[in-house]
C-alpha positions as CSV (number, residue, x, y, z in Angstrom):
1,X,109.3,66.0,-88.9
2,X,110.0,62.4,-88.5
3,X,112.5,61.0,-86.2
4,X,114.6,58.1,-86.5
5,X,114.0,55.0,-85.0
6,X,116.8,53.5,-82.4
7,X,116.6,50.2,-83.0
8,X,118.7,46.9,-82.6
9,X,117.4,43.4,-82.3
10,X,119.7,40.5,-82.0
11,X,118.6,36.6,-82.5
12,X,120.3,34.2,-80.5
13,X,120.3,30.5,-79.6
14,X,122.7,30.4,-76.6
15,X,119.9,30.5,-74.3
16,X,118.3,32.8,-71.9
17,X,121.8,34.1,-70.4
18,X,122.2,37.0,-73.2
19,X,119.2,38.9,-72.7
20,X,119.6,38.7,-68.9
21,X,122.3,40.5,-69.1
22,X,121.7,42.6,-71.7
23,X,118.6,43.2,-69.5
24,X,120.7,43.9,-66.2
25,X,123.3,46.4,-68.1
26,X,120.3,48.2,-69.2
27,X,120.7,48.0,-72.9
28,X,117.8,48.3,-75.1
29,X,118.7,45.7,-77.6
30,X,115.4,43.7,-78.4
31,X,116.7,39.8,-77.9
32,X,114.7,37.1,-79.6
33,X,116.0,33.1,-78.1
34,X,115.7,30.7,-80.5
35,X,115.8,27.0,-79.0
36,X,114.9,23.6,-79.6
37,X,111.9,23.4,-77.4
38,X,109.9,25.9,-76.0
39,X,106.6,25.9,-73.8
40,X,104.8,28.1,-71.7
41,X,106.9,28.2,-68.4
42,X,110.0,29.0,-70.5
43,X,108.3,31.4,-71.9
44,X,107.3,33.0,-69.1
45,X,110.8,32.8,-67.8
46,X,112.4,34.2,-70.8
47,X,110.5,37.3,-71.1
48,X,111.0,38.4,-67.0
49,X,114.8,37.9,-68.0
50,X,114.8,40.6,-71.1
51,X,114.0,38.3,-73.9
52,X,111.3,39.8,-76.3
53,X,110.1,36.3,-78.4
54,X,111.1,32.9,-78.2
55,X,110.9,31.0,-81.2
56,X,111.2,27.1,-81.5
57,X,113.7,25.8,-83.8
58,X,113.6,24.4,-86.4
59,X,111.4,27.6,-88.2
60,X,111.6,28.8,-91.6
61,X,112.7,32.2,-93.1
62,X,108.9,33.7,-93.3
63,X,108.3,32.2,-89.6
64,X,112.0,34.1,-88.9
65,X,110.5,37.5,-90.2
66,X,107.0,37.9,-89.3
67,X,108.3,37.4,-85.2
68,X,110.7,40.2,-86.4
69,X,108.4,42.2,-88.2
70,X,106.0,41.7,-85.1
71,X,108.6,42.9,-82.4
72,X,109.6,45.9,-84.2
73,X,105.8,46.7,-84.3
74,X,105.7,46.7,-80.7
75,X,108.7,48.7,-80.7
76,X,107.3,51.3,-82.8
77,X,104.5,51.5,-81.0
78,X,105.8,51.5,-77.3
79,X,108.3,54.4,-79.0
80,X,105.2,56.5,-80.0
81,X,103.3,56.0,-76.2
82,X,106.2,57.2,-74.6
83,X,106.8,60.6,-77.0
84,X,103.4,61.3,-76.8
85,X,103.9,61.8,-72.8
C-alpha cells in the first residue's frame, strides 16, 4: 500500500525572514527565496536558516519547475530514508 505524501512548498521573494521562522516554529513547509541576486555566502546562509533553494530572479517558468521538481525529489527521498528506519 502506498502512502500519501505530506507535502507543502511555498516560493517567496520577501527574503530569508520566512523560512527562519517557519524553520524556528518547526513547520515542515519546504521554502524556496527567490531574489534578485544570489551567490555563494547567501546561499550558505539561506539554507542554515530553513530555506531549501534559492533561485535568482529574473528565471523562467521551466527554470521555476525543474528547482521544484528537484526539491520534491529530495523530499521524496529523505521521506523514504526515514520510513525505512
Amino acid at each position: 500500500m502506498q502512502s500519501k505524501l505530506d507535502f507543502s512548498l511555498v516560493l517567496t521573494r520577501y527574503g530569508l525572514e520566512l523560512p527562519e521562522r517557519l524553520h524556528a516554529l518547526n513547520v515542515k513547509t519546504q521554502v524556496i527565496v527567490m531574489l534578485s541576486r544570489v551567490g555563494r555566502a547567501l546561499t550558505n546562509d539561506s539554507i542554515g536558516r530553513g530555506a531549501v533553494a534559492l533561485m535568482s530572479k529574473p528565471f523562467n517558468i521551466e527554470e521555476l519547475m525543474s528547482e521544484m521538481d528537484r526539491v520534491m525529489g529530495i523530499f521524496v527521498s529523505n521521506q523514504h530514508v526515514q520510513n525505512s528506519h
